[in-house]
N, C-alpha and C positions, 0 to 999 in steps of 0.2 A: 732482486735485492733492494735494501732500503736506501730511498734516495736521501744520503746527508745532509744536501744542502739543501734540504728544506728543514730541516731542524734549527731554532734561534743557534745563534753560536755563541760560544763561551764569551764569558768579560776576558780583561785583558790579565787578569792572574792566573787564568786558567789554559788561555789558548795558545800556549806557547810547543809547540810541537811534542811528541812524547811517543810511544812505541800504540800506546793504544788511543792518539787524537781522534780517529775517527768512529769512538765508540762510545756510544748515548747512554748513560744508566740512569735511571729513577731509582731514588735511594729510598723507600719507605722504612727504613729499618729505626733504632734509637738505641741510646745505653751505648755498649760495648762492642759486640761480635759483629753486630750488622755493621756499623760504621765504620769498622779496621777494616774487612773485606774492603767494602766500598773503597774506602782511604787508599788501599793498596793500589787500587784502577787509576784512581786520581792520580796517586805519584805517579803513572805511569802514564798518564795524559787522556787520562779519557773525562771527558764530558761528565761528572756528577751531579745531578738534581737532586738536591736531598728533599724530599717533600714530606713535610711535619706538619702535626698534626696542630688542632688549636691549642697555644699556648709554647709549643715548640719537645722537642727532642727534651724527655723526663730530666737530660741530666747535664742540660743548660746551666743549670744554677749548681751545680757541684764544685766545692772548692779543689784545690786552693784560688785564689783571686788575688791582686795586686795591690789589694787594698782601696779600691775606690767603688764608691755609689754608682757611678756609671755602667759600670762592666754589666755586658750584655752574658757571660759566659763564663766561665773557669777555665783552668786547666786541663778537665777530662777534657770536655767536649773540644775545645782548641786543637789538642791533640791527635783526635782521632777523626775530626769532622774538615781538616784544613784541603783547602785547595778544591769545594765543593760549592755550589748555589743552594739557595733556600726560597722552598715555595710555602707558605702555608697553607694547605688545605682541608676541610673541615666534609669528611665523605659523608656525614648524614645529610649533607645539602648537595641537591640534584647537581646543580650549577659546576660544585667544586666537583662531582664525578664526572660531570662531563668533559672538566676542562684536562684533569687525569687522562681521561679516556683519549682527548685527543691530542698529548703528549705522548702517550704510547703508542698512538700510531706513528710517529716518528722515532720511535728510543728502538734501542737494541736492545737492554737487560735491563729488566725489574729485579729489585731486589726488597724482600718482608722479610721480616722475623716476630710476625704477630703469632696468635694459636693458631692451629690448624681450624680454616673454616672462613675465620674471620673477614678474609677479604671476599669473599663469597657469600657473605651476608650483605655486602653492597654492588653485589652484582659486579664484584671487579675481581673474581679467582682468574685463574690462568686459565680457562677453558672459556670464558666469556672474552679477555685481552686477547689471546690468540686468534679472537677471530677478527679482531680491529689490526691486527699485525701479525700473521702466521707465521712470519720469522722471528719473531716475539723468544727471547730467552727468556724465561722464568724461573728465581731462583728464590729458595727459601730457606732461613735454619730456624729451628726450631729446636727446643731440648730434644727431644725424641724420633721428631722426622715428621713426616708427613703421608697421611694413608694412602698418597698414592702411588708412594715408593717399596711401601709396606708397613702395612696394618699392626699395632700392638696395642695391649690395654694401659702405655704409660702414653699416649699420645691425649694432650688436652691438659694432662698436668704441666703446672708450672718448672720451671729447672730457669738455675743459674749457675755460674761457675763453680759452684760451692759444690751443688746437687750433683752435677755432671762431673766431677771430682771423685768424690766420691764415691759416683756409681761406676764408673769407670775403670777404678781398680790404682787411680794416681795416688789415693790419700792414705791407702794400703800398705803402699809400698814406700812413703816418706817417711821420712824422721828419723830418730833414733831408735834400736833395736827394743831398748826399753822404754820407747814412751808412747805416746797415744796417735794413732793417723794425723799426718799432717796435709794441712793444702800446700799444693806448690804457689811460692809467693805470687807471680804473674798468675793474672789470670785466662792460663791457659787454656781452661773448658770454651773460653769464649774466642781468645785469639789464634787455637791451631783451628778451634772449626771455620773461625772466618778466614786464614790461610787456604784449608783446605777447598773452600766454598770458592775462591776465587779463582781456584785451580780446575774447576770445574765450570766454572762460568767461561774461561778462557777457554777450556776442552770443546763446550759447547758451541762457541764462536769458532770455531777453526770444523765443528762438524757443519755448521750452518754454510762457512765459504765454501765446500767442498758440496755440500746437496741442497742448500738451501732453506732447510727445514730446521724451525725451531724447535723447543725442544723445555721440558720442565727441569729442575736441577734443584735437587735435596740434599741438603749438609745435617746432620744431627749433633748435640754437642756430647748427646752421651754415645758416639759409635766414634768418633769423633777423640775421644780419651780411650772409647778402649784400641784403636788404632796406635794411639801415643803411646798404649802399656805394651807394647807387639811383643815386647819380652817376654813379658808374663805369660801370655798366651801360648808360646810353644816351650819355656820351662814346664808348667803345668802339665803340657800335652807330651811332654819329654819322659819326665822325670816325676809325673803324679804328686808333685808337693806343689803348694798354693807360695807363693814368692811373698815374702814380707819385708817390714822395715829393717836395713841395716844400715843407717848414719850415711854416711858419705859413700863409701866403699861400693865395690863392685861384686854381684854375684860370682862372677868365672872369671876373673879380670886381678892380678894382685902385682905389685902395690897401684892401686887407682884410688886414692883418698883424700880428706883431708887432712892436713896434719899442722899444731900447734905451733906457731910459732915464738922467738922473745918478744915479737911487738905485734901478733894478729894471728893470721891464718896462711896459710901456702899449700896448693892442690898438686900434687906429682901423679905423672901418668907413666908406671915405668915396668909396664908388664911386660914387654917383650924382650930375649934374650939380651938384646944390644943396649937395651936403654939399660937393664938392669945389671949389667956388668958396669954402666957409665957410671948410675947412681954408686955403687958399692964401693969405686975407686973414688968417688966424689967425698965420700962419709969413711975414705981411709977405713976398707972394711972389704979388701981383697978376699976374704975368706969366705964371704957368704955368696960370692959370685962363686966362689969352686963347690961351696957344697949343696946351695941350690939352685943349678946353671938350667931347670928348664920350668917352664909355667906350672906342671905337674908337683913339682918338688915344692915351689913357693907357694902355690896353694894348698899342699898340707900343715905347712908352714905358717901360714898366716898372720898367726896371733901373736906368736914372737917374734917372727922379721917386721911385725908393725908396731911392737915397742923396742926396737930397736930404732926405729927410720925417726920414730917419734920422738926417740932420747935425741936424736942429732939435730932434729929440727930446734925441738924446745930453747937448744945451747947458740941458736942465730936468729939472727935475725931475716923477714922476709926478705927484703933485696939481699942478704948475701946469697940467701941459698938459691935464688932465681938467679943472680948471677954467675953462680959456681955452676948450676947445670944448665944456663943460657946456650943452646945449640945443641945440646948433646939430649938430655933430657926433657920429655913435655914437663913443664911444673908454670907457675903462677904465682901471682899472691891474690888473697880473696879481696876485691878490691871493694870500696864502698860506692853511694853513687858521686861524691867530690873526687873521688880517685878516678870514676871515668872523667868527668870532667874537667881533671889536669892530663888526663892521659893524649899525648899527640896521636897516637895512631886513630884516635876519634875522632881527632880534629880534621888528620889528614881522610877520614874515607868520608868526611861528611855526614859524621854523625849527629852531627848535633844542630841542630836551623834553627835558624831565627826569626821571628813571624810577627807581626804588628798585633797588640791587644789595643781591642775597643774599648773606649772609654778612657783609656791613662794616655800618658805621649808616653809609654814603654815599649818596650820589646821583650818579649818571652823567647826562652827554648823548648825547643819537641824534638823529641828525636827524630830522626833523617830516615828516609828508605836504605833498610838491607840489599837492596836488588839492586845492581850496579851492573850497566850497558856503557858498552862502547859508544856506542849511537846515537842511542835515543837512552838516555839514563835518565831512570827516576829520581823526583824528586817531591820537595812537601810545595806544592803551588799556591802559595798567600795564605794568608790568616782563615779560619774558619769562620764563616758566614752568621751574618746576624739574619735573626728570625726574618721571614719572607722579601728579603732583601733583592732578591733580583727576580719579583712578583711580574714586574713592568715588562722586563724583556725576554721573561718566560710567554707570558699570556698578550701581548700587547702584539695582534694579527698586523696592523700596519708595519710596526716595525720589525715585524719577522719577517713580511713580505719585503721589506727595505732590504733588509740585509741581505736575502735568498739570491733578490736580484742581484747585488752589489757581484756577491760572490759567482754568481752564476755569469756577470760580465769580467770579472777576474779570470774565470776558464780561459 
């Protein structure tokens, strides 16, 4: 196994315990998909190298910004790059691949998101790394994958959220019944493959503790959406009809909508017998609980029990009717994003962190990690990193060897 304490160790915003401290990643990735993976390990403690190329990570300079000349970064990149280190390195120069190379003799996971090839044009694909570090994790996402997960004629083409969206089968089945494919707002083509990619990178580590052996690991963004469409996939294979847009609503699912209300929006989830006898007595409308009491009956139904839910929404407002069916029935209001940000259930799960921005005396918000541990709980670890900022205690052999020792007399 790899010996950790020869790896530089984190600064002091990074090193604070976490479920995955003792695990090394070189981030080569930029943009979106690659960086939230990554992002996801950080909250969770592990060691991130983000290593950028000359001039840094494409989407450094992306706003929004706080309004000052100073600022090294925006909003995207703060977001998805915090609680990580930053190396620049420039691979058309020998020097900086060697100094790569002998980073990853100490890391556990690489992680790219260039075209298939690309890092094998500098003599640094995963079959040349593996042999500097055969327990070497190698992970990549790519629009389409990588040949050597399996071969197709869309690998080398470009893809973005947009693309992988689309081909996916997401943009198909959004919007409204009568209007044109929509994308879903987040961008999902990039952030469920980077979900899924780090679920695979951790699969990997948990095969590596058990036999030792590394291993390559491929996420595509277009297999990636049609995994998110899984609906679609066995309606289709069901029932031989291609699944399209229909608004809010649910294919086999009813009442699951949205519905208008006097001051916005409010979402009810009231398909099952129990909720939907709650609703009916809730909208004084005992009668439609007796004559459409099972899911079979309301979904022939449909179109007039949902202008009837709609007339009673219309006549209140959202907090009455979430309060009227508070406990008894799923329902909501469609909230904005100033509504999560007065929402306390946000405040209370730690949604929302606060991180020093470079260049103002401000502080910004990011959102917080989803993944909540007893133990070792994730979280966002300091500001995201100015360009080749911690060059010195990545590359700098004396005081790697300084600290190897330190630690190694800490044992």
């Amino acid at each position: 196994m790899i010996n950790h304490k020869e790896f530089c160790t984190a600064t002091t915003e990074v090193r604070s315990m976490g479920a995955l401290s003792d695990l090394r990643v070189l981030d080569l990735t930029q943009v979106l998909a690659g960086p939230y993976c990554t992002m996801l390990l950080a909250d969770m403690g592990a060691d991130v190298v983000k290593i950028e190329r000359p001039g840094g990570d494409l989407i450094r300079s992306n706003p929004p910004h706080v309004e000052s000349d100073d600022e090294p970064y925006g909003g995207y990149f703060q977001s998805v790059n915090r609680g990580k280190r930053s190396l620049e390195l420039d691979f058309r120069d020998a020097a900086d691949r060697d100094a790569f190379r002998s980073l990853v003799e100490r890391a556990d996971v690489v992680v790219e998101n260039f075209k298939a090839g690309t890092m094998a044009q500098f003599d640094l694909g995963y079959e040349t790394l593996r042999e500097d570090n055969p327990e070497l994790i190698y992970s990549s996402i790519r629009g389409f994958g990588d040949p050597r997960t399996g071969e197709t004629h869309r690998q080398g083409q470009p893809s973005f959220d947009l693309i992988a969206q689309a081909l996916g089968g997401v943009m198909e089945i959004t919007g409204q019944a009568d209007g044109p494919p929509t994308k879903v707002g987040p961008g999902v083509g990039d952030l469920f493959t980077a979900a899924l990619n780090a679920v695979g990178i951790l699969a990997a580590v948990h095969h590596r503790e058990r036999t030792g052996e590394g291993q390559y690991v491929d996420t595509a963004m277009y297999d990636s959406m049609l995994s998110l469409c899984e609906r679609t996939i066995y309606q289709y294979s069901y029932t031989g009809e291609a699944p399209t847009r229909q608004g809010n609503s649910h294919p086999t699912l009813f009442p699951y909508d949205a519905f208008e209300a006097a001051n916005g929006y409010v979402v009810i989830a009231a398909f099952s017998d129990g909720h939907w006898r709650a609703l009916c007595e809730t909208m004084d409308r005992p009668d439609l609980a007796a004559e459409y009491p099972d899911a079979t009956s309301r979904m022939a139904a449909r179109s007039k029990l949902r202008a009837v839910i709609a007339e009673w929404t219309r006549a209140h407002e959202t907090e009455t009717i979430v309060e009227a069916l508070e406990g008894r029935v799923p329902a909501a209001p469609v909230q904005t994003t100033e509504d999560v940000f007065d929402d306390p259930h946000v405040r209370a799960r730690e949604m929302l962190a606060t991180v020093e921005q470079p260049g103002t005396d401000q502080q910004v918000t990011i959102a917080g990690s989803p993944i909540k541990m007893s133990e070792t709980n994730p979280r966002p670890r300091g500001r995201a990193p100015l360009l080749d900022e911690h060059r010195e205690e990545l590359l700098d052999r004396s005081t790697a060897g300084d600290e190897r020792r330190q630690a190694e007399s800490d044992d």
